[in-house]
TORKOL-4160 file (C-alpha; in steps of 0.2 Angstrom, whole numbers, padded with zeros to 4 digits, m for minus):
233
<pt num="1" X="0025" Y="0020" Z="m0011"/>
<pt num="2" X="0030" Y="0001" Z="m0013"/>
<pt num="3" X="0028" Y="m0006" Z="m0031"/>
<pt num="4" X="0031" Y="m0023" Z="m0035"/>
<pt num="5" X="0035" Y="m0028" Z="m0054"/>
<pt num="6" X="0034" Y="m0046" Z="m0062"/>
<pt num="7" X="0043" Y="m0046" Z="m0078"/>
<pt num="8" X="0055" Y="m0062" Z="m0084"/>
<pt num="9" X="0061" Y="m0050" Z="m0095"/>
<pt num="10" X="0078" Y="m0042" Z="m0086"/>
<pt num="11" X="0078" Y="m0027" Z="m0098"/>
<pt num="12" X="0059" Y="m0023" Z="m0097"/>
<pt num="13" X="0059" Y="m0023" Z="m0079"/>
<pt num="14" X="0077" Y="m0013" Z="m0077"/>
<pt num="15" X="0069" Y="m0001" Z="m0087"/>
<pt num="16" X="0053" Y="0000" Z="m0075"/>
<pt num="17" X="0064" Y="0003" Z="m0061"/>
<pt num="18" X="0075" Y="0016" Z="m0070"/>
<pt num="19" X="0060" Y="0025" Z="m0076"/>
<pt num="20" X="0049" Y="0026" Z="m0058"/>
<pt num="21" X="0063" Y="0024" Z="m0042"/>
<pt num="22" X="0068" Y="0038" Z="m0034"/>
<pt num="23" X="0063" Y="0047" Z="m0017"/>
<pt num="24" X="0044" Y="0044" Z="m0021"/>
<pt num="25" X="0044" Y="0025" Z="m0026"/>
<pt num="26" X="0054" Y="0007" Z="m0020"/>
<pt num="27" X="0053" Y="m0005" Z="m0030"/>
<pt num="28" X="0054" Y="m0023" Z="m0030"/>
<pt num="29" X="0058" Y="m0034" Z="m0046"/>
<pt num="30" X="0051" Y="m0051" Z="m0049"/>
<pt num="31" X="0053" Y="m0066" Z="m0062"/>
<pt num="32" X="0042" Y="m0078" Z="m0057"/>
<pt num="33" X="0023" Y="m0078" Z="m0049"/>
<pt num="34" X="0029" Y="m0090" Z="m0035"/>
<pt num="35" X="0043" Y="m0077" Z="m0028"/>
<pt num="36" X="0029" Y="m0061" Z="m0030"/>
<pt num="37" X="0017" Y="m0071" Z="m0020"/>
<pt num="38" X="0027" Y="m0077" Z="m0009"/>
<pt num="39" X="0032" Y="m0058" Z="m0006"/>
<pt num="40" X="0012" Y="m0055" Z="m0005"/>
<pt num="41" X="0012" Y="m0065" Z="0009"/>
<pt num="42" X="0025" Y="m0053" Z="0021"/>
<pt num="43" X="0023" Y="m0037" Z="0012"/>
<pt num="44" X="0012" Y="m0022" Z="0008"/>
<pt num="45" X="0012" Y="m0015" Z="m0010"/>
<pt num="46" X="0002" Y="0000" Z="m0017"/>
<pt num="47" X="0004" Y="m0006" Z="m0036"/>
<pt num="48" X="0007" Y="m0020" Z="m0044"/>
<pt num="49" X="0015" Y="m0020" Z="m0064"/>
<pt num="50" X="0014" Y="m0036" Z="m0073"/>
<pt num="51" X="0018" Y="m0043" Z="m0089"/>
<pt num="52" X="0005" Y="m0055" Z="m0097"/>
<pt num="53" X="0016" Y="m0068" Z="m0103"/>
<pt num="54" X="0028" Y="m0077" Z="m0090"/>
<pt num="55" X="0038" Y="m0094" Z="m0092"/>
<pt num="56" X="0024" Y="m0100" Z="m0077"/>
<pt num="57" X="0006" Y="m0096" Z="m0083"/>
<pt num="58" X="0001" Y="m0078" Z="m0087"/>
<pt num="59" X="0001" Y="m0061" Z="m0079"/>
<pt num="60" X="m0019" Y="m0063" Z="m0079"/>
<pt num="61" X="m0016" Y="m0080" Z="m0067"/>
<pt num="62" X="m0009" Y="m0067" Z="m0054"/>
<pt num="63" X="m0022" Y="m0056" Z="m0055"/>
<pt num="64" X="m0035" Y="m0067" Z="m0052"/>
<pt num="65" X="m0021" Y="m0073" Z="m0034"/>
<pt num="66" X="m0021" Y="m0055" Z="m0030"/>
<pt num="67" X="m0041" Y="m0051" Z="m0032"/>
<pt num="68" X="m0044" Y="m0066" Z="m0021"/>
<pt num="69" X="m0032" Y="m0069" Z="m0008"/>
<pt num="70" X="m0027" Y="m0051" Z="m0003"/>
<pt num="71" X="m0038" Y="m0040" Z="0007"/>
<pt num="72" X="m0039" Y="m0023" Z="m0002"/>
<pt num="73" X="m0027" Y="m0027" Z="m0015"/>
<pt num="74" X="m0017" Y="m0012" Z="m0023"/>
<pt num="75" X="m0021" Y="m0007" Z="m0040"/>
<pt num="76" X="m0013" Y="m0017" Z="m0054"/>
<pt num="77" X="m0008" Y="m0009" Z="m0071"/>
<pt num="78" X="m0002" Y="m0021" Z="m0084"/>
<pt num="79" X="0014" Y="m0017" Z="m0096"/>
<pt num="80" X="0015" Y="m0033" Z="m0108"/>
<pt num="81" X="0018" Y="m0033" Z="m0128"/>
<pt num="82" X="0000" Y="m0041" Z="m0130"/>
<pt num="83" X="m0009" Y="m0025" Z="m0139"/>
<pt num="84" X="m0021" Y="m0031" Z="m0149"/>
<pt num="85" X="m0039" Y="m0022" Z="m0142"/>
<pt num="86" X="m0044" Y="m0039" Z="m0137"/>
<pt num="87" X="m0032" Y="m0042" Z="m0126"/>
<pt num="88" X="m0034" Y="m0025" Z="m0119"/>
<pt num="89" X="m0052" Y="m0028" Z="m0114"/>
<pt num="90" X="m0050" Y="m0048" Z="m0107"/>
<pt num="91" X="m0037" Y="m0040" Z="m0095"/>
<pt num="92" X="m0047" Y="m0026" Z="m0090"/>
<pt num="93" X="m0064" Y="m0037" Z="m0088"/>
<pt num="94" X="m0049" Y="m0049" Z="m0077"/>
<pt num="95" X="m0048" Y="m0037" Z="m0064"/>
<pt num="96" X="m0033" Y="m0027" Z="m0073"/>
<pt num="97" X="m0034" Y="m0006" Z="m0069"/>
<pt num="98" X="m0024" Y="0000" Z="m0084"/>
<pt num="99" X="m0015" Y="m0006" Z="m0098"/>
<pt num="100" X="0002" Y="m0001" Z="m0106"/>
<pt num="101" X="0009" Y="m0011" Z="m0120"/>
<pt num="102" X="0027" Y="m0012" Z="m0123"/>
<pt num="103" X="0038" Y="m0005" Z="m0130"/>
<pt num="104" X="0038" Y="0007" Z="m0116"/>
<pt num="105" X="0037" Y="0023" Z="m0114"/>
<pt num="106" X="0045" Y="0030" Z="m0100"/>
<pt num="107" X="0033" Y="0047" Z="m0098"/>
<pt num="108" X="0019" Y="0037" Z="m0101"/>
<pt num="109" X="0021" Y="0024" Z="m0087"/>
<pt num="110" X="0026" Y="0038" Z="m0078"/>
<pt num="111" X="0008" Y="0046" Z="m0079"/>
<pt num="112" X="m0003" Y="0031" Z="m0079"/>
<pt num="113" X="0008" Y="0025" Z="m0062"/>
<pt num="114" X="0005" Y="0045" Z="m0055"/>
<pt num="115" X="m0014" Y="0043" Z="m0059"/>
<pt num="116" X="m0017" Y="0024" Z="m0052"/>
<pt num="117" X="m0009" Y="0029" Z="m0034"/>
<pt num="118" X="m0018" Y="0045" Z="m0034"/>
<pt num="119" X="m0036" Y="0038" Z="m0037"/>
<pt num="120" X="m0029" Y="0023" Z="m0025"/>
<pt num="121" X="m0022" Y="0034" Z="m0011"/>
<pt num="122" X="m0031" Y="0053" Z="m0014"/>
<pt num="123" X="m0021" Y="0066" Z="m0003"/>
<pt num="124" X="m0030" Y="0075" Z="0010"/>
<pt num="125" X="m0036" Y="0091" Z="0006"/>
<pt num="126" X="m0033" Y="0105" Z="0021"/>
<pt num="127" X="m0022" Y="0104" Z="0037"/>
<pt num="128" X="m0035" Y="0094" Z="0046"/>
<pt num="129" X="m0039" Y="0075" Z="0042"/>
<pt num="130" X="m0056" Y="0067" Z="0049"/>
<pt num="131" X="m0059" Y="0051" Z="0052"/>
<pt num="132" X="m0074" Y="0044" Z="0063"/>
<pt num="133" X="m0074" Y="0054" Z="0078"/>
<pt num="134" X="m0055" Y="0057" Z="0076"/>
<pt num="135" X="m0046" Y="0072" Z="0071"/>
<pt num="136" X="m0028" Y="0074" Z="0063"/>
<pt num="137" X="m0021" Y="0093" Z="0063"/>
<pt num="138" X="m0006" Y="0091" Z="0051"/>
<pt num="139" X="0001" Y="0107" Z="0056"/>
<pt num="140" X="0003" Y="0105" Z="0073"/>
<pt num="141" X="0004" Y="0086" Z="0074"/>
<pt num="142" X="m0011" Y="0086" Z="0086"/>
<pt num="143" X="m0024" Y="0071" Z="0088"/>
<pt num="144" X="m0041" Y="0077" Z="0095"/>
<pt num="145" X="m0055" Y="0065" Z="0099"/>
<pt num="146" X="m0074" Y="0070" Z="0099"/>
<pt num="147" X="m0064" Y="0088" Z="0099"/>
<pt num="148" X="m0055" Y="0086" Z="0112"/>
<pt num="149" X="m0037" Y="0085" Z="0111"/>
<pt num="150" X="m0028" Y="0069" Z="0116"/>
<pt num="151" X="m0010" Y="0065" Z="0125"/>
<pt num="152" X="0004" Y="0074" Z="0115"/>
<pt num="153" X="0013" Y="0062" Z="0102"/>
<pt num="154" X="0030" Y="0060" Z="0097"/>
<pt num="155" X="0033" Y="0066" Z="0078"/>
<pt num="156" X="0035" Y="0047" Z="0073"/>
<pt num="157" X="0019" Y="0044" Z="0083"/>
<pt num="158" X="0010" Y="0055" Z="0073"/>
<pt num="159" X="0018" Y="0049" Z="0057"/>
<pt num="160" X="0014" Y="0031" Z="0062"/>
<pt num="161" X="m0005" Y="0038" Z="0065"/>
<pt num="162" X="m0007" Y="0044" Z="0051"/>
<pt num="163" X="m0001" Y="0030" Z="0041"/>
<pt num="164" X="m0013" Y="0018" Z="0050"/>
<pt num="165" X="m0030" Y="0029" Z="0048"/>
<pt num="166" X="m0024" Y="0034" Z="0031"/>
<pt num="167" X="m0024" Y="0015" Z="0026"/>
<pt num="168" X="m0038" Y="0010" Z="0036"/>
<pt num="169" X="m0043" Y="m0008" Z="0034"/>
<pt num="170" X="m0028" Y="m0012" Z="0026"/>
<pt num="171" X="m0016" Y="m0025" Z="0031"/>
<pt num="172" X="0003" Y="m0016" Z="0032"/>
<pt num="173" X="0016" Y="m0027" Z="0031"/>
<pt num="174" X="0030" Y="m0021" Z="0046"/>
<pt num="175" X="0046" Y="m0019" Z="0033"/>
<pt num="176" X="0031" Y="m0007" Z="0023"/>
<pt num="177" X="0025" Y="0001" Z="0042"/>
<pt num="178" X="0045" Y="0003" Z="0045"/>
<pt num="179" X="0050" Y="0011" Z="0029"/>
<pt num="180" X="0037" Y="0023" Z="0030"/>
<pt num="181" X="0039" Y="0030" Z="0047"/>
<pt num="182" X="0058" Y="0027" Z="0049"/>
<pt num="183" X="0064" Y="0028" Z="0035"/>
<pt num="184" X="0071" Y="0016" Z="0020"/>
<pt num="185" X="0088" Y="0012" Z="0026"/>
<pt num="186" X="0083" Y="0011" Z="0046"/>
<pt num="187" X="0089" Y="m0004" Z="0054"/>
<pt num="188" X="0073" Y="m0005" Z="0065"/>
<pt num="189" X="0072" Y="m0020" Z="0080"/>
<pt num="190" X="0054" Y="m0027" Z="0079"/>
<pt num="191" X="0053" Y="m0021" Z="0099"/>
<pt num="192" X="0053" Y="m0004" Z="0092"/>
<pt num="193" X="0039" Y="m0003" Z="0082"/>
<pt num="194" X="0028" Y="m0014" Z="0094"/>
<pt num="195" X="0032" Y="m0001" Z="0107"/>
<pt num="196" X="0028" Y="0012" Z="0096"/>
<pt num="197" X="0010" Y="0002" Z="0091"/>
<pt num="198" X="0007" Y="m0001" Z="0110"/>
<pt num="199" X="0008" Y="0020" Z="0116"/>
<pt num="200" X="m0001" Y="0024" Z="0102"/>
<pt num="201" X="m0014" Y="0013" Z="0103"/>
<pt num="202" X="m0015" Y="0019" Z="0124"/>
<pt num="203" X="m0015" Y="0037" Z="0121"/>
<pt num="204" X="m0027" Y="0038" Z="0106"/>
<pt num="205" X="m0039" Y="0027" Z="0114"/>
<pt num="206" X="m0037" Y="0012" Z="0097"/>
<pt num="207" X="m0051" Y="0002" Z="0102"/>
<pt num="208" X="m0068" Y="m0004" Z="0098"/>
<pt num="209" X="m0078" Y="0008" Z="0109"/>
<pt num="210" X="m0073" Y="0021" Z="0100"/>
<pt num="211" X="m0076" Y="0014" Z="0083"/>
<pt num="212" X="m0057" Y="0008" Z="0080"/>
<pt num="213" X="m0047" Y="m0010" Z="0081"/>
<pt num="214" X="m0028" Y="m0008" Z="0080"/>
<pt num="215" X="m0025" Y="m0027" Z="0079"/>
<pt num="216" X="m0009" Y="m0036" Z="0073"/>
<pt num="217" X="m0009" Y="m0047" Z="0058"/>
<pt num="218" X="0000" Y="m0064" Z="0064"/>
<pt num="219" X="0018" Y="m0066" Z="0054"/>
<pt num="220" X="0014" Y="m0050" Z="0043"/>
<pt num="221" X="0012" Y="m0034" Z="0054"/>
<pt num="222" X="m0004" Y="m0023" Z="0059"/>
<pt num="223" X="m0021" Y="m0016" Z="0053"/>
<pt num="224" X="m0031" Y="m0002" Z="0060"/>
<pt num="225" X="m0051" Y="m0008" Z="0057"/>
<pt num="226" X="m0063" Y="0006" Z="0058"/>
<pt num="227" X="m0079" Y="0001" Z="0068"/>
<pt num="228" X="m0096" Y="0004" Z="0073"/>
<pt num="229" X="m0095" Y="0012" Z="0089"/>
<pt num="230" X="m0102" Y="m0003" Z="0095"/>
<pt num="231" X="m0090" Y="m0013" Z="0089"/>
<pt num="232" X="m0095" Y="m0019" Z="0074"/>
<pt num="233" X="m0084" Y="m0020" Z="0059"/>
């Protein structure tokens, strides 16, 4: 999972990253709104922390960027030293999903980041994940269409199906798609993963017909649409 943090405090925000990185989280610091929405523009992020009060505006002034300018925009849990209840209730009425004031607790972020990613991103219950007319076996790393089992995949083809149904509709950055499937520390040539994109695509049948668009996002990186069988978004 990608978390991006805006804090101009260099403590605050070490103590973020101290608290949350690890196997299950990257994180990425900020100081300033223009260099996180600048980041917005090339990279996918499944939670946003910001502080309220930022030598350039306010932490509410990105909200209000993120709600309108990104397509399914992550969850966004605010950590600022503003506590009185009614700021609590204008940044939730803003768009804000949670609200942590500072000092911070490291067990508390903790939880309320555990609890936003998992009502953002639910795991799968069973060894078999449905979506439209296409089936995921987990255990065997099978793909089965209208029940009917499709060309065998490679182990990173699978990974990188089930990335793109699992975040249907979803813009993924390719640094985010590469991460995911290769790895953090993968030197990965952009040739690779459009080869990748292109077999799948051919052997799980990716298009409109049969209610999917595996398209790529111009200067960003790709998104899986999920369709009427017609065609129709």
């Amino acid at each position: 999972m990608w978390i991006a943090v805006l804090d101009d405090d260099p403590a605050d925000a070490q103590g973020i990253r101290t608290t949350l990185e690890g196997p299950s989280y990257e994180l990425r610091l900020f100081s300033r709104k223009a260099e996180l929405a600048a980041a917005l523009r090339k990279t996918t992020f499944d939670l946003l922390i910001l502080d309220w009060n930022l030598p350039e505006g306010t932490g509410l002034d990105v909200v209000t960027l993120v709600r309108r300018t990104v397509p399914n925009p992550p969850p966004i849990l605010m950590v600022t030293a503003r506590a009185d209840e009614a700021d609590v209730v204008k940044a939730l009425e803003h768009g804000v999903d949670d609200y942590l004031a500072k000092p911070i607790s490291p067990p508390l972020l903790l939880a309320r980041v555990r609890a936003l990613l998992r009502r953002a991103f639910p795991a799968a219950a069973g060894s078999v994940e449905r979506y439209g007319d296409y089936e995921l076996d987990l255990v065997n790393g099978e793909v089965r269409f209208e029940g009917e089992a499709l060309p065998p995949l490679t182990p990173k083809e699978f990974t990188l199906c089930l990335l793109l149904f699992r975040n249907a509709n979803r813009a993924l950055s390719r640094d985010y798609i590469a991460s995911s499937v290769w790895g953090w520390n993968v030197e990965l040539s952009s040739r690779t993963m459009d080869s990748h994109i292109s077999k799948l695509r051919l052997k799980m049948g990716l298009r409109p017909q049969n209610g999917v668009r595996l398209s790529p996002v111009y200067g960003f990186g790709y998104r899986l649409e999920t369709l009427n069988r017609g065609g129709e978004t």
